[in-house]
PyMOL CGO cylinders between C-alpha atoms (Angstrom):
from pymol import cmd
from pymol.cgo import CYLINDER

trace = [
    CYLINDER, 42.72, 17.70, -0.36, 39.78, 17.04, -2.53, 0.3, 1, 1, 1, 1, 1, 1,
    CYLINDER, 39.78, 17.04, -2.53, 38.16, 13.55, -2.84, 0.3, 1, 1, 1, 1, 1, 1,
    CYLINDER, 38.16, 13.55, -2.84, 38.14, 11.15, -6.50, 0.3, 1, 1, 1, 1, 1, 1,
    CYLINDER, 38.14, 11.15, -6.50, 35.65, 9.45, -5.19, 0.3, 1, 1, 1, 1, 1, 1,
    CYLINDER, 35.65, 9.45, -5.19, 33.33, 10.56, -7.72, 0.3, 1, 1, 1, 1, 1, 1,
    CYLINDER, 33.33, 10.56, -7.72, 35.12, 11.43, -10.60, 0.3, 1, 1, 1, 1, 1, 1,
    CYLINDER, 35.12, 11.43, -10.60, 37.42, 9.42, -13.16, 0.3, 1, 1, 1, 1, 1, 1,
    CYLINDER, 37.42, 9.42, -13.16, 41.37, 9.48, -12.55, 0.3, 1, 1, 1, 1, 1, 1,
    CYLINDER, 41.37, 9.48, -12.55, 43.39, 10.28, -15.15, 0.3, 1, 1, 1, 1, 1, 1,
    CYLINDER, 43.39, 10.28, -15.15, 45.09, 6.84, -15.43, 0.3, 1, 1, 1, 1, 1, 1,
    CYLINDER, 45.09, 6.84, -15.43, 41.85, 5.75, -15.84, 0.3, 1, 1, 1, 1, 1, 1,
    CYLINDER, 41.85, 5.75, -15.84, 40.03, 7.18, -19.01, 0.3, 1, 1, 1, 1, 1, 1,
    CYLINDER, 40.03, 7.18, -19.01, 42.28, 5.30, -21.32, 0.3, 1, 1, 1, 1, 1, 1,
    CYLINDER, 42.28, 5.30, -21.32, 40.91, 2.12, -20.74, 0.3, 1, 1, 1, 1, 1, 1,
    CYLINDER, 40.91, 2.12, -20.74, 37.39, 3.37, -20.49, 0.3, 1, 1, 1, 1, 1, 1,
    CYLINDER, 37.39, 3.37, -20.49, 37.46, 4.75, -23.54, 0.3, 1, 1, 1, 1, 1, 1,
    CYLINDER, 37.46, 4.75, -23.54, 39.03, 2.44, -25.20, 0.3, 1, 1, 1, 1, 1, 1,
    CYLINDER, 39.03, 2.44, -25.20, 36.22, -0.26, -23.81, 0.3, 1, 1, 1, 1, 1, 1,
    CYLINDER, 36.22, -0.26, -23.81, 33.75, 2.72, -25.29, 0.3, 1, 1, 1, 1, 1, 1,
    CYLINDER, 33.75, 2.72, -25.29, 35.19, 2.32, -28.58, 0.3, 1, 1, 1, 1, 1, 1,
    CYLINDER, 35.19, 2.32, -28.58, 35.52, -1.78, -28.64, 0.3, 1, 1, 1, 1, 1, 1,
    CYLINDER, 35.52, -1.78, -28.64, 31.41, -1.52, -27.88, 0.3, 1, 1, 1, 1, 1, 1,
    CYLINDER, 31.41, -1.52, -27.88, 30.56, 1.17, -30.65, 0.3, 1, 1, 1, 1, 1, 1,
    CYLINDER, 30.56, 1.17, -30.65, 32.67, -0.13, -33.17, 0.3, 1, 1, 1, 1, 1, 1,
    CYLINDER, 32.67, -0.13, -33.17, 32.51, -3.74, -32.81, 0.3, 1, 1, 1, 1, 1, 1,
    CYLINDER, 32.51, -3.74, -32.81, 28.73, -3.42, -32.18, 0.3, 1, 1, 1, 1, 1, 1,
    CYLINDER, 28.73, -3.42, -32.18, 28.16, -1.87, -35.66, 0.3, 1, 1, 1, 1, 1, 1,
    CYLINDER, 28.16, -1.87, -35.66, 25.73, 0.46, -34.47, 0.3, 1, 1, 1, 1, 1, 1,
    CYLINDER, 25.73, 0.46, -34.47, 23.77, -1.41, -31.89, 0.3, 1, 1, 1, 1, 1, 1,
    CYLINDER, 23.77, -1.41, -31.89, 25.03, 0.83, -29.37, 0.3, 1, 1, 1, 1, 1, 1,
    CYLINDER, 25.03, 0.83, -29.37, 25.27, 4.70, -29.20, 0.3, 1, 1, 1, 1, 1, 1,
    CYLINDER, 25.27, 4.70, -29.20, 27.75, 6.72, -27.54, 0.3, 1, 1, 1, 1, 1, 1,
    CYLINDER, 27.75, 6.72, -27.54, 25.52, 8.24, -24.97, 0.3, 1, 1, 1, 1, 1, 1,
    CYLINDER, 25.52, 8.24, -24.97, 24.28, 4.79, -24.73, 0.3, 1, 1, 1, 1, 1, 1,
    CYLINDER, 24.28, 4.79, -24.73, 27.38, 3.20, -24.01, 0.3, 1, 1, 1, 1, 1, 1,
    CYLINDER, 27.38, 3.20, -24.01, 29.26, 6.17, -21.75, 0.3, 1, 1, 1, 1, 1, 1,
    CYLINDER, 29.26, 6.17, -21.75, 25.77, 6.41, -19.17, 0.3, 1, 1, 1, 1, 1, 1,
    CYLINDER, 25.77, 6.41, -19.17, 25.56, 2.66, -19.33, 0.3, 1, 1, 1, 1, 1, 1,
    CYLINDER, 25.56, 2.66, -19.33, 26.26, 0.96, -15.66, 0.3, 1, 1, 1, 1, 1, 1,
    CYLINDER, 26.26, 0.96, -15.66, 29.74, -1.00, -15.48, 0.3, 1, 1, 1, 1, 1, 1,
    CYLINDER, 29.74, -1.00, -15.48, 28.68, -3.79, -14.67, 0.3, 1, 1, 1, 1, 1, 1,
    CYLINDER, 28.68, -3.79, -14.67, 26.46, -3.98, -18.04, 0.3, 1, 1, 1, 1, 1, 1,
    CYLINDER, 26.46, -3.98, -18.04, 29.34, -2.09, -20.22, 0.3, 1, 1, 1, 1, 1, 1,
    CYLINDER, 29.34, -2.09, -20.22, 31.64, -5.48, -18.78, 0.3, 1, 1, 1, 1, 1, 1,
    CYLINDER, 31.64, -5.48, -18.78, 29.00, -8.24, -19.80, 0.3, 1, 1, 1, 1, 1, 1,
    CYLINDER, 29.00, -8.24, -19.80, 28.76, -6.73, -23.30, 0.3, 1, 1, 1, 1, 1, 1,
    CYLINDER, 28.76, -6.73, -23.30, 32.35, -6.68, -24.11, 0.3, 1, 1, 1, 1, 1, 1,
    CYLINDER, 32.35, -6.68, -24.11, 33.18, -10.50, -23.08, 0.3, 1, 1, 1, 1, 1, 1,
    CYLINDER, 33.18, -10.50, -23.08, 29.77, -11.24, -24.98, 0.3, 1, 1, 1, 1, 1, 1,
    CYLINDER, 29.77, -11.24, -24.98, 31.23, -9.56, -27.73, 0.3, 1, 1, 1, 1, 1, 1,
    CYLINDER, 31.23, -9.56, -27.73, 34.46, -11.10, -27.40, 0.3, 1, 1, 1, 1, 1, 1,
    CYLINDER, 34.46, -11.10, -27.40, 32.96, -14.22, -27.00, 0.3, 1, 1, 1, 1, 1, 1,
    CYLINDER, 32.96, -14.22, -27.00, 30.93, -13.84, -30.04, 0.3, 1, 1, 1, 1, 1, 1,
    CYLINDER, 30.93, -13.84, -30.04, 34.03, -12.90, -32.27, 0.3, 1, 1, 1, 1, 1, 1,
    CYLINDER, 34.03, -12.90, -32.27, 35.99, -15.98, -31.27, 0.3, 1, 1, 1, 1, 1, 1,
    CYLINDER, 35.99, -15.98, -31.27, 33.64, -17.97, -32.22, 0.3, 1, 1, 1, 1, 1, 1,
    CYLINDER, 33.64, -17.97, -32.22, 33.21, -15.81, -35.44, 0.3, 1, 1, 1, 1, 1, 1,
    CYLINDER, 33.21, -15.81, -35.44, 37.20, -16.40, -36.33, 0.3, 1, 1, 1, 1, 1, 1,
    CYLINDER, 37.20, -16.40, -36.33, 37.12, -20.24, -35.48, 0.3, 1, 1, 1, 1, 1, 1,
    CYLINDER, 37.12, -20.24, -35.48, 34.22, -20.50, -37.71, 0.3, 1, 1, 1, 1, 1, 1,
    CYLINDER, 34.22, -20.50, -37.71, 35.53, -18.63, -40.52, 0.3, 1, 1, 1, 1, 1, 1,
    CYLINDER, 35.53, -18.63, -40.52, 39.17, -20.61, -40.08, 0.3, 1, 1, 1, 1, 1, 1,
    CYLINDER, 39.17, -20.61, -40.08, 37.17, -23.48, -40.45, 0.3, 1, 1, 1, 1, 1, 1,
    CYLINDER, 37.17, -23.48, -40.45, 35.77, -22.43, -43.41, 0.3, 1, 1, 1, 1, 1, 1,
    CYLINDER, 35.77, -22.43, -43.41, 38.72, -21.63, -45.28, 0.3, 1, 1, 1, 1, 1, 1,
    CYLINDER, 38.72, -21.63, -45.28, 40.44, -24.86, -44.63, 0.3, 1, 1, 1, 1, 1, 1,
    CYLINDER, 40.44, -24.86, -44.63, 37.84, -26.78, -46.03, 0.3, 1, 1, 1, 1, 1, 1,
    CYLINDER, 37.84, -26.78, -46.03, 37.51, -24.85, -49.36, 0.3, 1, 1, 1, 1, 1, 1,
    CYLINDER, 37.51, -24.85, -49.36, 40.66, -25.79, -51.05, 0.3, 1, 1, 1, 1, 1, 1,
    CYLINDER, 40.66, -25.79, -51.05, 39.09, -27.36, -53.82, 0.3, 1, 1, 1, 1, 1, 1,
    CYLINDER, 39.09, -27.36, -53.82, 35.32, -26.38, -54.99, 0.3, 1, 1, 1, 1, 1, 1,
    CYLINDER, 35.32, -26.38, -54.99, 32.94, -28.63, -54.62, 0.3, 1, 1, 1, 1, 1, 1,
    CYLINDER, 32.94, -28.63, -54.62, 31.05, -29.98, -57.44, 0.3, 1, 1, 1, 1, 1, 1,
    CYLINDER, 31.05, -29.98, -57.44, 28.08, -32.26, -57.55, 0.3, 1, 1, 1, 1, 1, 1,
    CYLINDER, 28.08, -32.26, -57.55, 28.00, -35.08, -59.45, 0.3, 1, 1, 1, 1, 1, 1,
    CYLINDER, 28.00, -35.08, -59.45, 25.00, -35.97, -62.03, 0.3, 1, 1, 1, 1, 1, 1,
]
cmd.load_cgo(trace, "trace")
């Protein structure tokens, strides 16, 4: 029987690639592919919660935003 060890199983390069994808795409081009697919795990993991991190705060912002700008605001003279 041959030995994984070193290679990806199948159930596995789903979710890989799909972590590839969140990186490139969400990055808007900071990252490569090559980049990303050679880059260590470890590194690949710290980027996406970054990332996530970063986009949360993005959306609470921007919800924030949008319930304060029901009316314009005009100054006075």
């Amino acid at each position: 029987m041959a030995s994984n060890f070193f290679g990806l199983k199948p159930e596995h390069k789903d979710k890989i690639h799909e972590e590839l994808f969140t990186l490139l795409y969400y990055s808007n081009g900071g990252f490569g592919h090559t980049e990303v697919y050679q880059m260590p795990v470890y590194l690949k993991r710290y980027y996406l919660r970054h990332l996530t991190s970063v986009k949360k705060k993005e959306q609470k912002n921007q919800e924030q935003a949008n319930k304060g700008t029901s009316k314009p605001r005009i100054p006075r003279r």
